[in-house]
C-alpha positions, 0 to 999 in steps of 0.5 A: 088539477093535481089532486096529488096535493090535497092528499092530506084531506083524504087521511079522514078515510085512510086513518081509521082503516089504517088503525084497525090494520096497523099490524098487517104488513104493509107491502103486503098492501102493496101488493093487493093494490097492485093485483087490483090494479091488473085486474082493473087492466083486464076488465077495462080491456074487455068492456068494449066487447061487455059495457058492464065491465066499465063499472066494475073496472073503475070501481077496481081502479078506486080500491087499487088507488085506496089501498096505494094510499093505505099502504103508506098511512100503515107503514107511518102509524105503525112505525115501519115505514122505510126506503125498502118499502117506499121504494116498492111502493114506487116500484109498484105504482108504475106498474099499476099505471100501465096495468090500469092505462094500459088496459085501455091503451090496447083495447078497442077503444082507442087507437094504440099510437094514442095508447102508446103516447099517454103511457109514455107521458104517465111514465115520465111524468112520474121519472121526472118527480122521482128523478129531481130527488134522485139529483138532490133537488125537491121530490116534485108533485107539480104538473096537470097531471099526478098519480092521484089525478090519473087514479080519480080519472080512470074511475070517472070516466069509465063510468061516463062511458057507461051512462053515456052508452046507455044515453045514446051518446057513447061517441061523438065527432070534433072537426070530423073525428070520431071519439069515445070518452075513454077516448077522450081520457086516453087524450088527456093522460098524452097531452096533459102527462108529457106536458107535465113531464116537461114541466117537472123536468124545466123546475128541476133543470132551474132548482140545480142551477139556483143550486149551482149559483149558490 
């Protein structure tokens, strides 16, 4: 799923928030989004040791995502938008992708050599979208996995864990193999992220050569 492409359909929650704080400095957003996003990291963390956390840090997850969005929405609807701020913006989101992923990624509720792998697909993943810009192709959203999806991810499955502690099932076993859901996100993020990055990188490696040929 790339929710990254349905963005538009959320402007129904973001456009009047946007409007009652059109004269807040959007980076200032920005930057609220971004310390949810540590805090998010840091309760995560520690809801292995203390489940209840698993609600409150999704919960974080999802205003850290909605303030990402708003920022933007601000910028646009009061006519300061510009590179500075989108380059923070961008900036700032990778920085919230390890905050958010990696609170997970060095806790005890997966192994680090997963933690380390879904980082590093979530990183290039994003590097591969930024970088066909930066060498005159199309900015690329396309992928199994996009910014919107990891945010929507990292508060469901949080919450799955939850109910499924309090059910009896907070783990399970494939082929002998012992998983958590968070476990089971932690996964997805490695395989379906570098995946993705491959994706976006071959697009853009073909965009340049129609290019070329042109």
């Amino acid at each position: 799923m790339v929710l990254d492409e349905q963005r538009s359909r959320a402007d129904f929650a973001l456009t009047p928030v946007a409007k009652r704080m059109i004269n807040v400095n959007p980076n200032l957003i920005s930057w609220a989004g971004l310390l949810l996003a540590l805090l998010s990291g840091v309760l995560l963390y520690f809801s292995y040791q203390h489940h209840l956390l698993l609600a409150a840090g999704a919960l974080v997850v999802l205003l850290s995502g909605y303030l990402d969005a708003l920022d933007g929405k601000v910028a646009k609807l009061s006519g300061k938008a510009s590179r500075k701020g989108d380059y923070l913006d961008h900036v700032f989101d990778r920085y919230a992708d390890v905050f958010m992923i990696g609170g997970v990624a060095v806790s005890a509720w997966c192994d680090p050599y997963l933690g380390i792998l879904a980082l590093v697909g979530v990183l290039l993943t994003s590097y591969m979208g930024t970088q066909a810009q930066a060498v005159g192709a199309p900015r690329l959203y396309a992928g199994l996995l996009g910014r919107a999806d990891r945010v929507v991810l990292s508060t469901v499955f949080p919450i799955l864990q939850l109910i499924m502690l309090a059910a009896g099932f907070g783990s399970f076993q494939i082929l002998g193999v012992t998983l958590n859901w968070m476990e089971v996100m932690i996964i997805w993020f490695a395989v379906a992220g570098n995946l993705t990055a491959v994706q976006r990188a071959v697009v853009t490696w073909r965009n340049m050569g129609r290019e070329d040929q042109s």
